[in-house]
Structure formats: C-alpha cells, structure tokens
C-alpha positions in Angstrom: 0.0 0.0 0.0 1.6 3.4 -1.2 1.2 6.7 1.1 -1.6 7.9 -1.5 -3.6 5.0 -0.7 -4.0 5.4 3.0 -4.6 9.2 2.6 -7.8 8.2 0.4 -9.3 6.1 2.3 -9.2 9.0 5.2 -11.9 10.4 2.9 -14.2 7.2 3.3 -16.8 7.4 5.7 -16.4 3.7 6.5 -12.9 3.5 7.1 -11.7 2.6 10.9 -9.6 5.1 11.3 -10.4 6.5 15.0 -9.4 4.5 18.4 -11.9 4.4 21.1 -10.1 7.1 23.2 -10.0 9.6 20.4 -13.5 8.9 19.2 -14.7 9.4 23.2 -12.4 12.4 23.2 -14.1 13.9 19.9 -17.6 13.2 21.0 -17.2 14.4 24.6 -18.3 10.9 26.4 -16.6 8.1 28.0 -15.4 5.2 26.7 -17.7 3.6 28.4 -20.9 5.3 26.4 -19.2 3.6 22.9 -19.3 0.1 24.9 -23.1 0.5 25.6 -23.3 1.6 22.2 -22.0 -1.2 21.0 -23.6 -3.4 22.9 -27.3 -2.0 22.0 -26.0 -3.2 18.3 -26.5 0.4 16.8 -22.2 0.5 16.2 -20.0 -2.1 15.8 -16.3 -1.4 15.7 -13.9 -3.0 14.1 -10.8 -4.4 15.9 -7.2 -3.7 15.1 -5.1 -6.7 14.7 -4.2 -6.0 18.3 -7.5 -6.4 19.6 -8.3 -2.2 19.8 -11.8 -1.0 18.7 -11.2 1.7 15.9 -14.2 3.5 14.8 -15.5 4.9 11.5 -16.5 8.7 10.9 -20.1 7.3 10.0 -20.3 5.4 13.2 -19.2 8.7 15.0 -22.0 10.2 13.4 -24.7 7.7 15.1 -23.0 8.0 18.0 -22.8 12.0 18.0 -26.8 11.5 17.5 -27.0 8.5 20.1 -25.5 10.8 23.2 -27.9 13.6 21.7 -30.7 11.5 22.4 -29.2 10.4 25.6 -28.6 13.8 26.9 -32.0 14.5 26.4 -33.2 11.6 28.8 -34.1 8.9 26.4 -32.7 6.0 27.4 -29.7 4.1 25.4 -31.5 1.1 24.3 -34.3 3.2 23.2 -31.9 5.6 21.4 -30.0 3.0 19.8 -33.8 1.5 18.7 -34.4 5.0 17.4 -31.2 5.8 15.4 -31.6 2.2 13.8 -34.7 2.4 12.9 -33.7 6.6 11.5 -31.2 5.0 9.4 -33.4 2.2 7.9 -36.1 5.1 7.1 -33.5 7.5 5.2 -31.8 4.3 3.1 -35.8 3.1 2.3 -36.8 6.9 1.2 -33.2 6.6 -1.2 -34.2 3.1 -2.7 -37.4 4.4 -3.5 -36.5 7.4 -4.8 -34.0 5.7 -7.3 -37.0 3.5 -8.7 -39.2 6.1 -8.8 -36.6 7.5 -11.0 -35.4 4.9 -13.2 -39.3 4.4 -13.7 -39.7 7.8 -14.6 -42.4 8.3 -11.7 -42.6 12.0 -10.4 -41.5 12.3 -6.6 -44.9 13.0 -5.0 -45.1 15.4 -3.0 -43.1 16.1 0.9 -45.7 15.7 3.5 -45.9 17.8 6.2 
C-alpha cells in the first residue's frame, strides 16, 4: 500500500480510522458510552489486529446522534432502537427514490 492510498481512504466514511479514546475524546463521552453503544448493536467497531476498537466517521456520526438523544433523557437502548430504525427510514426513502426514478415516476409530494 503506497502513502496515497492510505490518505484516500481518510476520505471514506467507513474507514476505521479513529481508536476508542479519540472517538470518546471527539464526542465528549466516555469510553464507556461507545461500549453500551456497541452493545445496543447500533455500532460495531472494528478491531485492530491488536484487539483495539477503531471507529468509523459514519459510526461517530450515530454516535454523536446516540448521546444527543441520551442527553436529552431517552434512554440508550431506546436511542439506539431509534437511530436504527432513522437509518433504515432515510436508506428506504433513497431506494425508492432511485426506482421512482429509473421508472420515470414524479416524486410525490413532501408531507408535512
């Protein structure tokens, strides 16, 4: 792998590139909040080849939204429940959106 390859990948949003202390650090939690995380199945790191967590800038992201939640008094399990299920919604809405264009079907209306 050349230096120019691991400086792309910095720009993929699934790339591991963050250990669990910096990713605590960056989202202003504990270490232990990106356990429970984890555990609730809404993130699951991957593992260096020395056994470390590393973390991805999109799982940051849920995370970021996770202690948002949290910090408003929803529990974690819940949050976790309700991040998932966020996630599932918005890739649904983009799968239907591409059929209805391939199909040539107008996008109906945003309700409100």
């Amino acid at each position: 792998m050349t230096a120019d390859d691991s400086f792309g990948r910095l720009d993929d949003d699934d790339y591991p590139a963050y250990t669990m202390g910096r990713a605590a650090e960056m989202l202003g939690t504990s270490q232990g909040f990106l356990r429970a995380i984890g555990e609730a199945r809404l993130i699951t790191p991957l593992r260096s080849e020395g056994g470390h967590r590393r973390y991805s800038r999109y799982q940051l992201r849920l995370a970021a939204r996770a202690r948002e939640l949290v910090d408003q008094g929803t529990p974690i399990e819940a949050a976790c429940r309700i991040i998932i299920l966020e996630d599932q919604l918005e890739e649904a809405q983009r799968i239907n959106e591409e059929y209805r264009r391939a199909a040539g079907t107008p996008t109906p209306p945003a309700s409100t």
